[in-house]
N, C-alpha and C positions, 0 to 999 in steps of 0.2 A: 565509448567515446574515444575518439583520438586523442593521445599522447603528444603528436606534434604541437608546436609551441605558435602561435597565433603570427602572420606577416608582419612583417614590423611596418609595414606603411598601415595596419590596424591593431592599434595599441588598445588594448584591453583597460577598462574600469576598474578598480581594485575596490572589493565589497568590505562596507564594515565591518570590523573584526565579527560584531551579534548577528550580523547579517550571515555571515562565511559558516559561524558555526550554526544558525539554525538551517540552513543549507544543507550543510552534513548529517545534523539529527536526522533531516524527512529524507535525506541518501539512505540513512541509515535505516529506517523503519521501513523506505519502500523495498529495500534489499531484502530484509527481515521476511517480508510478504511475499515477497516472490520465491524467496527460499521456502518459507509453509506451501505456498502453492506447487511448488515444484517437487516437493515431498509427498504431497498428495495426489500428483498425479502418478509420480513412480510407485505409491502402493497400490493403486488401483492398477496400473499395468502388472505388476508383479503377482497382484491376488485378485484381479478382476472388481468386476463391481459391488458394491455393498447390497445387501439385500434390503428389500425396498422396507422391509419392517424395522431395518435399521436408520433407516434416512430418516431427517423431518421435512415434513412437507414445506413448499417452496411458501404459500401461505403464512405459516407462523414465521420462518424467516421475515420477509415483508415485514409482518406487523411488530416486529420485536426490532428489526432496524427503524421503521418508524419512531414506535415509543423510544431508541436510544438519542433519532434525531432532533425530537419533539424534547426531548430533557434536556437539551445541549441549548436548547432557544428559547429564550428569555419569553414570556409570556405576552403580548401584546393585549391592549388596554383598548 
């Protein structure tokens, strides 16, 4: 993102202080993500790819993000 400081004929909104810093939290945790993902691709460049007995299939992925979605969400009646 750009550095420069916004035209002054468009004056910026100033966010609730809870707001500014949950802001920074999800900066923080998407940075966090992109740094594991970016670690992960330099070891597979570095050592190639994993062998396929080492992988888990895209399947239980799926179904284990499912069930962690399904736990997050309140049960409907």
């Amino acid at each position: 993102m750009s550095e420069q400081p916004a035209p002054a004929d468009h004056a910026r909104q100033q966010l609730e202080p809870a707001a500014a810093d949950g802001l920074r939290a999800y900066a923080a945790r998407t940075r966090a993500k992109a740094d594991q993902f970016a670690a992960v691709l330099e070891d597979i460049a570095a050592n190639g790819l994993p062998s396929v007995e080492a992988c888990t299939p895209w399947e239980e992925l799926r179904e284990a993000h499912l069930a962690r979605l399904a736990a997050q969400r309140p049960a409907v009646a």
